[in-house]
Structures are given as structure tokens and as C-alpha cells.
C-alpha positions in Angstrom: 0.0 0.0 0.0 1.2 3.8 -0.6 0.6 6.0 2.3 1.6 9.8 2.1 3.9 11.7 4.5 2.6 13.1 7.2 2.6 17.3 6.6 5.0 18.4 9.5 3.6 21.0 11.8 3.9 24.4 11.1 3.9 25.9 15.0 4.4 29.1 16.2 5.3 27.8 19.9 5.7 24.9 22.0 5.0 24.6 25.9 5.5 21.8 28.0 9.2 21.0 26.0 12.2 22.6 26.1 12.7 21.9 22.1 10.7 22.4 19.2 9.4 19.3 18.2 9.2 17.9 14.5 7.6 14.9 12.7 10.6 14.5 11.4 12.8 14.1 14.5 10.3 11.2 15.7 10.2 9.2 13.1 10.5 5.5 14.4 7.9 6.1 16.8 4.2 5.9 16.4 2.7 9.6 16.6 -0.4 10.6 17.5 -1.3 14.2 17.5 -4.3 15.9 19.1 -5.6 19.2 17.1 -7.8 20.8 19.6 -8.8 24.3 20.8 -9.4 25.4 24.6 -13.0 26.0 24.4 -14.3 23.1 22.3 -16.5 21.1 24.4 -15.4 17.4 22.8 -11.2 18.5 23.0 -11.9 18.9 26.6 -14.1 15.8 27.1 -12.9 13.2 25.4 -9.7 14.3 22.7 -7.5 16.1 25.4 -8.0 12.7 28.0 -7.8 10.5 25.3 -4.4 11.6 24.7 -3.1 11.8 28.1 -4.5 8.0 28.5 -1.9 7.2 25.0 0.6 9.4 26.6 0.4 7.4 29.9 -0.5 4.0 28.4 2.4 3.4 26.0 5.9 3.1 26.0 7.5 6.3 25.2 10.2 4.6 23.0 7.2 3.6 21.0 4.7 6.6 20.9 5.3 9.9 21.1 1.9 12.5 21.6 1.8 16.1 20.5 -0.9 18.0 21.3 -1.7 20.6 18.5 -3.6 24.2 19.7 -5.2 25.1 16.7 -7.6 28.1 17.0 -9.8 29.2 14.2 -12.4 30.7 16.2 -12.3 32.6 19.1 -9.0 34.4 18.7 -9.3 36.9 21.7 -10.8 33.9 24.6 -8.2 31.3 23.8 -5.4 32.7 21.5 -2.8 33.8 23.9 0.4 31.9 25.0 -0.5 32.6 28.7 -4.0 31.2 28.4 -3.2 27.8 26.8 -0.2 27.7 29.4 -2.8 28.0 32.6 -5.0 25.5 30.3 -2.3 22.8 30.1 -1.5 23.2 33.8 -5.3 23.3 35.3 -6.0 19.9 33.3 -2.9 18.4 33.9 -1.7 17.9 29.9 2.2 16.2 30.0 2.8 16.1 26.7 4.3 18.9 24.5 2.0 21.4 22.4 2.2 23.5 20.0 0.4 26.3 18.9 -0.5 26.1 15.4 1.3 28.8 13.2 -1.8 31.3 12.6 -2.6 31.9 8.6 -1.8 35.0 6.6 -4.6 35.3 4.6 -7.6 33.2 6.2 -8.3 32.6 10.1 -7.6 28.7 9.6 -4.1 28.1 10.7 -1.5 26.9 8.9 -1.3 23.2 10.4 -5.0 23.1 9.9 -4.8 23.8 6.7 -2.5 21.6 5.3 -4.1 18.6 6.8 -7.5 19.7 5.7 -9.0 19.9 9.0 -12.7 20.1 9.5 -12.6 21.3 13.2 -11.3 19.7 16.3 -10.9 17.5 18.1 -9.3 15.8 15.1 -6.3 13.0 16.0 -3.9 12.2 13.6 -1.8 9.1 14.1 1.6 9.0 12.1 3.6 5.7 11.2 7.2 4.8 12.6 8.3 6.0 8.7 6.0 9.3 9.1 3.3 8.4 6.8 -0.2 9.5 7.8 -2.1 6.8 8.3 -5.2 8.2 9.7 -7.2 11.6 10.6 -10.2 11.7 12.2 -12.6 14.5 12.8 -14.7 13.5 16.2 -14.6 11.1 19.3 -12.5 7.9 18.2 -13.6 5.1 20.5 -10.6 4.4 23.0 -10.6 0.2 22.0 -10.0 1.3 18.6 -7.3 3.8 18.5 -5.1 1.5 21.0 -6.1 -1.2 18.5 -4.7 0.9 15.8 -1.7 2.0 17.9 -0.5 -1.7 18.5 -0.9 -2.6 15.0 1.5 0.3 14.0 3.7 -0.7 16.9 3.9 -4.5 16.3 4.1 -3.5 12.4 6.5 -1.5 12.1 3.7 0.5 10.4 3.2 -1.8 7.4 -0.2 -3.1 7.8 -2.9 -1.0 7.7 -4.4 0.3 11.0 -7.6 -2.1 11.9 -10.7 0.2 12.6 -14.0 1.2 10.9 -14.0 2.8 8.0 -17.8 3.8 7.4 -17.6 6.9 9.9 -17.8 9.5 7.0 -15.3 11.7 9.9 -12.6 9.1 9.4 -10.2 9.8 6.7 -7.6 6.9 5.8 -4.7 6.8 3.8 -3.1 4.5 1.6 
């Protein structure tokens, strides 16, 4: 199967790292990223724990999760540094974000953009060889995505992630 390469970020910032973070510099791990805004009901419900369960589940040698602030809406209530930063802190995020690179000529940021985002939460998971092997717009059902996660991890990321692939939200590659 072809599978494209992931779109590396385009950030602006990062908080809870000392370092910039890059696709690039994790390839061999399994990545799954977590686009999600402050004040979206379903980031804070289900997306934002979701990845914190990966991020405290899994072996860090194996999967690596980036959290991914993307504002498009909003911009004044939760699109300052300072806010996102008290954010991460009050609900206890571990895993380094970054702050989507804003756009110059539309309000979807850059990030956003490139992966065709519809909103958030949207969770992208990335092959050990940084191929984008799935996107999905919504609430991903915890059995599945660890599914997924241990079939990239026992892989290599050769085989195709298991999962459904009616949900008209779920976009797969390959």
C-alpha cells in the first residue's frame, strides 16, 4: 500500500518542552497528534483525556503525543500563550503542544490547513516511517485507537491500522 507523509507542523510555539518538536525528529515512533482548541467542548471531554491516556499507556520509546492548539475561532478567549499555558497546567496535559502557526490570509491556521482539517478534536496518528495513516474528525472510541496503535507498533507501520471505515469523519490513507 502507498501511504503519504505526514505534513509536518507548522507551530508558532511549543509549551511543556524545552525543544521544538518535529515529525521528522520522531520518526521510528508511532505519533499521535491531538488538534484541539481550549474552548471546544469534545477537545476537553474526550480528545484532550484520550491523549493523556496514550501518553500514559504506551511506551515512550514507542509513541510519542503532540498536542496541536489550533484556533480558528475565538482568537481573543483562547489565543494567547499565557491562556493555553494555565490550560495545560489546570487539566494536567504532560505532553508537549504546539500552537498552530496562525494563517496569513484566512483565520484557519496553517497546520490546519494543510491537513484539511474540519474542526477539532481531530487526532492524527503517524507511522514509525512518518506516513499519515489516519485523521479523524470527532470522538475515536478508546478500544479502537489503541487497536490501531499496537498494529502500528507491532508493524512497524506496514499493515494497515484495523478500525471502521464507514464513519464519513474518518479519513484513511493509503
Amino acid at each position: 500500500m502507498n501511504f503519504v507523509a505526514a505534513c509536518e507542523l507548522e507551530t508558532s510555539d511549543w509549551l511543556n518542552t524545552d525543544q521544538p518538536v518535529s515529525l521528522g525528529a520522531l520518526r521510528g515512533k508511532v505519533v499521535l497528534v491531538e488538534a484541539f482548541q481550549m474552548l471546544c467542548p469534545g477537545c476537553v471531554s474526550h480528545g484532550l483525556p484520550q491523549a493523556v491516556r496514550v501518553h500514559r499507556t504506551f511506551d515512550r520509546d514507542d509513541v510519542a503525543v503532540i498536542g496541536l492548539h489550533t484556533v480558528f475561532e475565538h482568537h481573543g478567549a483562547q489565543g494567547s500563550r499565557e491562556a493555553l499555558a494555565a490550560f495545560l497546567h489546570e487539566y494536567k496535559i504532560p505532553f508537549p503542544v504546539g500552537i498552530d502557526s496562525p494563517s496569513n490570509r484566512s483565520g484557519i491556521p496553517q497546520t490546519m490547513a494543510r491537513y484539511g482539517m474540519q474542526g477539532t478534536p481531530t487526532l492524527i496518528l503517524v507511522d514509525r516511517r512518518g506516513r499519515l495513516r489516519k485523521q479523524k474528525f470527532g470522538l475515536e472510541d478508546d478500544l479502537v485507537l489503541g487497536a490501531e496503535i499496537m498494529s502500528l507498533i507491532g508493524a512497524g507501520g506496514e499493515t494497515s491500522p484495523a478500525g471502521d471505515t464507514r464513519n464519513a469523519g474518518s479519513r484513511r490513507f493509503g
